[in-house]
Legacy VTK file of the C-alpha trace (Angstrom):
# vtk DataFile Version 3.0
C-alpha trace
ASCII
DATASET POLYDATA
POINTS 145 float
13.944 -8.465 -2.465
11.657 -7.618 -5.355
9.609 -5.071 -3.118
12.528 -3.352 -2.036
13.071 -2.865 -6.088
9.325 -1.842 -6.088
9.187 0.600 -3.248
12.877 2.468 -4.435
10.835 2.876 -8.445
9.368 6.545 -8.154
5.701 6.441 -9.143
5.658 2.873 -8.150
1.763 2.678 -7.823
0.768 4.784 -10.421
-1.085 2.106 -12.989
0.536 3.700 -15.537
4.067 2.552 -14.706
2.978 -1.047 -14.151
3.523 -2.508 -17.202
7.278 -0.772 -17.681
8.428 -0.972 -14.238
7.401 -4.828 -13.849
9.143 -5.692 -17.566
12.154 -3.684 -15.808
11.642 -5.769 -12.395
11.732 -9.585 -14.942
8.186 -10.276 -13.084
4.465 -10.305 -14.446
1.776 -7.295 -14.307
-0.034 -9.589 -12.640
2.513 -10.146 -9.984
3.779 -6.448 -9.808
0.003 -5.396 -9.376
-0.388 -7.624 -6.382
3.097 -6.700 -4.841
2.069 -3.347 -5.073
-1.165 -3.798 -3.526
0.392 -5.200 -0.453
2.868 -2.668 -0.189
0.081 0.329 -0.223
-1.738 -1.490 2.779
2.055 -1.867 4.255
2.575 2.071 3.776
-1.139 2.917 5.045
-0.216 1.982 8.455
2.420 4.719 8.391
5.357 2.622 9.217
8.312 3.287 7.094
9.666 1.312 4.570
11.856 -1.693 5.644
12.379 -5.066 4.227
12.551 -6.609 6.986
9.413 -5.319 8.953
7.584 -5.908 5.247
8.845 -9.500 5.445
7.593 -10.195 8.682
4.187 -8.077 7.967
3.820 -10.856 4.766
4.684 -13.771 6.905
1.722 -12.629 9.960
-0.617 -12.929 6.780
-2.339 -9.632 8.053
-2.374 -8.125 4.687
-4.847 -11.163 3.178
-6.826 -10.200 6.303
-7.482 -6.312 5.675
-7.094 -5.653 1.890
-6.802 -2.375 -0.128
-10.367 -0.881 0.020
-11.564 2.433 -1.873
-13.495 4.442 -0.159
-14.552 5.830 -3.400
-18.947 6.165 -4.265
-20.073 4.866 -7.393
-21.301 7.932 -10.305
-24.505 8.692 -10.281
-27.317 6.818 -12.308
-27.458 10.019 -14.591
-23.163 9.797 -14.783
-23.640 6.022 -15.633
-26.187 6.125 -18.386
-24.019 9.362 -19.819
-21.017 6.931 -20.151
-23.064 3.974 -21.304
-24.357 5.853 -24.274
-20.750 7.100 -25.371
-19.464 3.730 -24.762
-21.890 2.174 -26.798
-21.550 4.632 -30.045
-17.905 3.683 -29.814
-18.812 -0.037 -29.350
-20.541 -0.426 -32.667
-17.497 1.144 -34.036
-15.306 -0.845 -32.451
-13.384 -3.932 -32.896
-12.227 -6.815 -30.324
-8.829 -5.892 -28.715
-6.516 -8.574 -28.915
-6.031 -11.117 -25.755
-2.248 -9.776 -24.838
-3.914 -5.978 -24.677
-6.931 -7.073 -22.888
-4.397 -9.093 -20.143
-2.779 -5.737 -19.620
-5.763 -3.938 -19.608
-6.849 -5.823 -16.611
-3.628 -5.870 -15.107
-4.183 -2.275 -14.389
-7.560 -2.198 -13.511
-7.337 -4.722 -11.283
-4.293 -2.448 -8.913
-6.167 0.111 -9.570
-7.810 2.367 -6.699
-10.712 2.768 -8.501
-12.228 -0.773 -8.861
-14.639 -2.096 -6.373
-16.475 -5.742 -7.519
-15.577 -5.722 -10.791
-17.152 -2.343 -11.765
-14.780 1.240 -11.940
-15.773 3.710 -9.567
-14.705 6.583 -11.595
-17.063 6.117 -14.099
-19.035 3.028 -13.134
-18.668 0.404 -16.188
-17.899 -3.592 -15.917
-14.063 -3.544 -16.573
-13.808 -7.054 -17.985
-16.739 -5.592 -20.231
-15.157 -2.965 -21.368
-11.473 -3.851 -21.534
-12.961 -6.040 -24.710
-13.227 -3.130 -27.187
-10.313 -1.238 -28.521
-11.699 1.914 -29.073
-13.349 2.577 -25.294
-10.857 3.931 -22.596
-9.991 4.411 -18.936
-11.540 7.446 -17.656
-8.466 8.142 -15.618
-6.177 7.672 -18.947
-4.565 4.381 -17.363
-4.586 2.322 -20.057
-1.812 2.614 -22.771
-3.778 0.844 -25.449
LINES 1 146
145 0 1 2 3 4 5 6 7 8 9 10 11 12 13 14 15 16 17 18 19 20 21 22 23 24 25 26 27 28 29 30 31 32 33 34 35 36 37 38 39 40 41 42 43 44 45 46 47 48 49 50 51 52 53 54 55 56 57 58 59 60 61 62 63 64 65 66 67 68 69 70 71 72 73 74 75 76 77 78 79 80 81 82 83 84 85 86 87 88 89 90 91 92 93 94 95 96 97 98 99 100 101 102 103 104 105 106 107 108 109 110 111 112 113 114 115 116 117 118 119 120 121 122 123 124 125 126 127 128 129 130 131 132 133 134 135 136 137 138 139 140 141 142 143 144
């Protein structure tokens, strides 16, 4: 079972391992993101690992009925506008990242724990906005490119 694969990879959920350990795994970001997601809201119950109590916890369908929430706030208007005006000096410097980096770019921020509606709670910017330009980053260092 590819979980089982997932769950023995240390780090599994760290967004920074995505990309390598799903290449590893022969599956998609996109797929290992999603797998992963599932898993954490598995874990969070504090049952122990097994692949058959996982199976059966995919087949109830509970996991499309709770979800991986963050409990995280969004920055402060001040923290927001501070970010915004660094992004922007680096926007006007910037060029379009390529479609294969933006892909992976949202991979990440979409398993990540920090995205809520679209928008990064750790420093409060539209991720599909800024995954566009190459020269703005993750504030938590997740992306690679």
């Amino acid at each position: 079972m590819i979980t089982a694969q997932i769950y023995a990879m240390k780090g599994f959920n760290n967004p920074e391992n995505f990309i390598g350990y799903a290449e590893k795994i022969g599956i998609s970001v996109a797929e290992y993101a999603g797998r992963v997601g599932v898993l954490q809201q598995y874990l969070q119950q504090g049952l122990p690992f097994s692949e058959e109590r996982f199976r059966r916890h995919i087949q109830s369908g509970e996991y499309m009925r709770t979800g991986v929430t963050t409990t995280q706030k969004m920055p402060s208007v001040r923290a927001i506008l501070k970010n915004l005006w660094r992004d922007l000096k680096n926007i006007l410097r910037s060029r379009k990242t390529s479609a294969e980096v933006y892909r992976k770019r949202m991979d990440v921020c979409y398993a990540c724990k920090h995205l809520k509606s679209g928008r990064c709670m750790a420093c409060g910017c539209v991720v599909r906005a800024k995954s566009l330009f190459s020269l703005l980053r993750c504030p938590m260092g997740y992306w690679s490119e």
